[in-house]
C-alpha positions as a Markdown table, in Angstrom:
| # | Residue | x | y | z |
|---|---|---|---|---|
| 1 | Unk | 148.8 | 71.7 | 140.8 |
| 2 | Unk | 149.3 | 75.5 | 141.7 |
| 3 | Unk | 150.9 | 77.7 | 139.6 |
| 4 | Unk | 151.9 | 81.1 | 141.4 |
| 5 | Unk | 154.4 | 84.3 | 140.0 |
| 6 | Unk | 156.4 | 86.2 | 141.7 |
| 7 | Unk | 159.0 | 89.1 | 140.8 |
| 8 | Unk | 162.6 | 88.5 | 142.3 |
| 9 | Unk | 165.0 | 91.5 | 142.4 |
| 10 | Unk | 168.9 | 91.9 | 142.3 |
| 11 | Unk | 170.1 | 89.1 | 139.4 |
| 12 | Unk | 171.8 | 90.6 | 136.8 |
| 13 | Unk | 173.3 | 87.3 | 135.1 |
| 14 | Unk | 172.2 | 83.7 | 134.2 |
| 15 | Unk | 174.3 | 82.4 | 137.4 |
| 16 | Unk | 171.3 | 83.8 | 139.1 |
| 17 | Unk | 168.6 | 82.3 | 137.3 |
| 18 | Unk | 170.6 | 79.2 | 137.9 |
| 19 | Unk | 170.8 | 79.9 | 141.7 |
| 20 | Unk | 167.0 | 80.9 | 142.1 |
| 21 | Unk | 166.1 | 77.9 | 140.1 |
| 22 | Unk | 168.0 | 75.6 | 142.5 |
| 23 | Unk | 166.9 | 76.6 | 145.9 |
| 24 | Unk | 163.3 | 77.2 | 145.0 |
| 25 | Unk | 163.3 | 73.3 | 143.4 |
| 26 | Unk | 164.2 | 72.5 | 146.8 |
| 27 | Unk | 160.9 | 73.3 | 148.4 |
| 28 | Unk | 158.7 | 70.1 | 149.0 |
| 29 | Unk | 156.2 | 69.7 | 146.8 |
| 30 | Unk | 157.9 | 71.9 | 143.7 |
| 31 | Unk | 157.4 | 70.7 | 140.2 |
| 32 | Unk | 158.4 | 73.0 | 138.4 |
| 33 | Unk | 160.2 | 76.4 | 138.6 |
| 34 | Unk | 160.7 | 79.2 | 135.8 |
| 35 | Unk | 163.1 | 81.9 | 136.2 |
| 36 | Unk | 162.9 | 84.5 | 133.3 |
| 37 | Unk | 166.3 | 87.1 | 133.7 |
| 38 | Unk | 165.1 | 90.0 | 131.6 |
| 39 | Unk | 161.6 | 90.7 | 133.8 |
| 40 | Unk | 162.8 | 88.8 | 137.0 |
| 41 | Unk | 159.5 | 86.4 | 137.0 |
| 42 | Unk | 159.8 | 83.1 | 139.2 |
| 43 | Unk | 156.9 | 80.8 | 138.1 |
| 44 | Unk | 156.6 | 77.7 | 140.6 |
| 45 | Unk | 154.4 | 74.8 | 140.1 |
| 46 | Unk | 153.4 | 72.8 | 143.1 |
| 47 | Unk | 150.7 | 71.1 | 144.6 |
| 48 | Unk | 150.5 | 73.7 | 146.6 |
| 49 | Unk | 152.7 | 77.0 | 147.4 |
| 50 | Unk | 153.9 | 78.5 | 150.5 |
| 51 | Unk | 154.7 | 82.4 | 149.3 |
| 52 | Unk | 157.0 | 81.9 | 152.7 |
| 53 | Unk | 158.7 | 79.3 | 151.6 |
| 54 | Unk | 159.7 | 80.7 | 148.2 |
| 55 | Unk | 161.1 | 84.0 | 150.0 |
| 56 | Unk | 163.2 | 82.1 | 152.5 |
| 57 | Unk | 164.7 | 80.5 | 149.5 |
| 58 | Unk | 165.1 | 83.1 | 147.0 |
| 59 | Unk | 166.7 | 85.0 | 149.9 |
| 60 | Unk | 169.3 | 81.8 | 150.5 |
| 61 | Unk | 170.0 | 82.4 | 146.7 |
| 62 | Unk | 171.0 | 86.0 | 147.6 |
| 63 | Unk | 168.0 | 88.1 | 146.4 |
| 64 | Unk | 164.8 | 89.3 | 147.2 |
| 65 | Unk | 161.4 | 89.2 | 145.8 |
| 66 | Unk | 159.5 | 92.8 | 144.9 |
| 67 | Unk | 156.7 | 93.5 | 147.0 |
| 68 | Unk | 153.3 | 92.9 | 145.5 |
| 69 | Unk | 152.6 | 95.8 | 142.9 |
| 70 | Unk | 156.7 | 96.4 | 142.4 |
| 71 | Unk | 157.8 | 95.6 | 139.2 |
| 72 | Unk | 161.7 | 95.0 | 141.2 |
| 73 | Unk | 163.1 | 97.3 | 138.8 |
| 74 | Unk | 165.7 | 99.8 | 140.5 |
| 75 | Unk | 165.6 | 103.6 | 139.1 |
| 76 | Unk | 168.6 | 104.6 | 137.1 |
């Protein structure tokens, strides 16, 4: 098993965890998937992860992951 992090950007309320959480398990191969609200981290377990895959379906979800390095916080 593979355990990879990533920073999605744009949810604002537990609906979105619950969307994220849903198309992400939805991947082949997914174990497990961990979507914290207040930081935005997406932790997938699989036996192994496609970082292409898990865009495509956060995207479906209707967000966006931060680019490596951005913390996917938007400025005030």
């Amino acid at each position: 098993m593979v355990t990879k992090t990533f920073t999605v950007k744009g949810m604002t309320c537990q609906h979105c965890v619950m969307s994220v959480t849903e198309e992400v398990s939805e991947i082949d191969g997914v174990e497990q998937v961990d979507v914290d609200l207040a930081s935005g981290r997406l932790e997938v377990t699989a036996d192994r992860i496609d970082d292409g895959s898990v865009k495509a379906a956060v995207e479906e979800a209707g967000y966006a992951l931060a680019a490596p390095g951005d913390l996917g916080l938007n400025p005030a």
